[in-house]
Every structure is written in C-alpha cells, then in structure tokens.
C-alpha positions in Angstrom: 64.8 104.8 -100.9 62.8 104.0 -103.8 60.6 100.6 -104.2 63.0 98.4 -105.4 62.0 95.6 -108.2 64.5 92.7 -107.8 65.0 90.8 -110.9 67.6 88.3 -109.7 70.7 88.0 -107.2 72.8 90.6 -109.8 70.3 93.2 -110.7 67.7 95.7 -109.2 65.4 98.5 -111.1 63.7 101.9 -109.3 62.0 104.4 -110.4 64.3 107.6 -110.5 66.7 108.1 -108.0 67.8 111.4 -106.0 71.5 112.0 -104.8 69.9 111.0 -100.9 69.1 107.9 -102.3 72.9 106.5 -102.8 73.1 106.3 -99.4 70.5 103.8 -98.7 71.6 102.4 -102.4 75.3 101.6 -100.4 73.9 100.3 -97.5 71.6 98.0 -99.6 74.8 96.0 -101.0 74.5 97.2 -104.6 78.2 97.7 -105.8 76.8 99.8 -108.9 74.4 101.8 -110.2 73.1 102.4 -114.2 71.2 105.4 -115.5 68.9 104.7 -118.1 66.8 108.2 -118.2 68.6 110.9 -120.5 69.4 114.3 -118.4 66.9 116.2 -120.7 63.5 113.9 -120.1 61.2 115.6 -118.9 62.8 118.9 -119.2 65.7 117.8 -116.9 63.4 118.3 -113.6 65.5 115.6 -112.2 68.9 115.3 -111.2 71.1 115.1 -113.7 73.4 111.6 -114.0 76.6 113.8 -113.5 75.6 114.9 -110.1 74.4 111.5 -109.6 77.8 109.7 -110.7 79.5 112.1 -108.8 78.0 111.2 -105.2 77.9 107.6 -106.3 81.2 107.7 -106.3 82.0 109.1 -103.5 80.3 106.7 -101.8 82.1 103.8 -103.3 79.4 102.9 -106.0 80.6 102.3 -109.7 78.4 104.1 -112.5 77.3 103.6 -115.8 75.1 106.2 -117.8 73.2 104.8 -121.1 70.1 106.7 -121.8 67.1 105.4 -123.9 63.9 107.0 -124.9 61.4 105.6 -124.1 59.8 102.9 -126.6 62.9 103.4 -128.8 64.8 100.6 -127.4 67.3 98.9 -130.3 69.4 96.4 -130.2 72.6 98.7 -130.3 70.7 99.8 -126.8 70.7 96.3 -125.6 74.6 95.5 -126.4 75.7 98.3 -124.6 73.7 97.6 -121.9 75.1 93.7 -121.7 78.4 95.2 -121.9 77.7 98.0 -118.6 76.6 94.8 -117.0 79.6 93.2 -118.2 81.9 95.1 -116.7 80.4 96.9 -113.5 80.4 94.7 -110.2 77.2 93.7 -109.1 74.8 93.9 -107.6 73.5 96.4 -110.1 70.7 98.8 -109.5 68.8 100.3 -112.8 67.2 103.2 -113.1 65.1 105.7 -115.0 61.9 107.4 -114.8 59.8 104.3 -113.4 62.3 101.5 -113.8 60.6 99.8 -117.0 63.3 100.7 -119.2 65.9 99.5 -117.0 63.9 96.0 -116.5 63.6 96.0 -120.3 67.4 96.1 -121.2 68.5 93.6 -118.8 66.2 91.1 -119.8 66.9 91.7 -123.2 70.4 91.4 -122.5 70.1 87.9 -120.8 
C-alpha cells in the first residue's frame, strides 16, 4: 500500500492508488475511499476511478469520485467535498496524484 498521511481518526490521504491497493485499503479499516485526480490527468496513465469504484466495491468499500485540477480548488470544490464526507462512512481515505489535493479539501471542509 501507499504511504498513508493520517489527518485525524476519520480521514486518510495517498498518493494515487492501484486496484491491488483496495485490498490492503480494507484490511486497514477505512470504510471508504474518495478520488480526487480526474481520469484524464496525466494522459489517464493511471487507473481510471471506474475500475477503481468498481473493485472498491466489491470489496465492501463505499466510493466517492470529485476530481480537481490541480491549483484550481473553489469553494464549489470544497462543498462537495464536505458533503462526500458527509455522507460516506468513515474512516475515509483520499486520493489523487500525491495526496495534496485530497489533504487540501478536507481541511478546507473542516
């Protein structure tokens, strides 16, 4: 798995994630998972959140999808995210490409 960076008892960032990953995600405790990295970043050399929602949930893990750009967080970004957060159980894991955008939103959000 991915270094993890633990920002409290709810939520958790990494850098991106692959679908081998959700295993060790599961086994970790985290009861859902957010993507923050749009498909087509970086000419989509990295698994696509479908594929990624897909195994997450067959394993068990919730899923939420809200991709920013990066340096183009908006508030509109930051509500949505406080609402994913709202509603998925925790504990949460963010990620995107390094796990600052993910960080960013939910402690905008608090």
């Amino acid at each position: 798995m991915k270094p993890l960076t633990t920002i409290d008892n709810n939520f958790s960032t990494s850098p991106q994630i692959s679908t081998e990953d959700l295993i060790e995600i599961k086994a970790a405790g985290f009861k859902s998972v957010i993507c923050n990295r749009p498909d087509n970043e970086d000419g989509g050399t990295h698994p696509d959140h479908n594929l990624l929602e897909s195994e997450a949930k067959k394993l068990g893990l919730e899923f939420g999808y809200l991709p920013v750009v990066p340096g183009q967080i908006n508030d509109a970004h930051v509500a949505q995210f406080k609402m994913l957060v709202s509603e998925l159980p925790g504990p949460i894991l963010g990620y995107c490409r390094l796990g600052m955008r993910s960080k960013t939103l939910y402690e905008r959000a608090r």
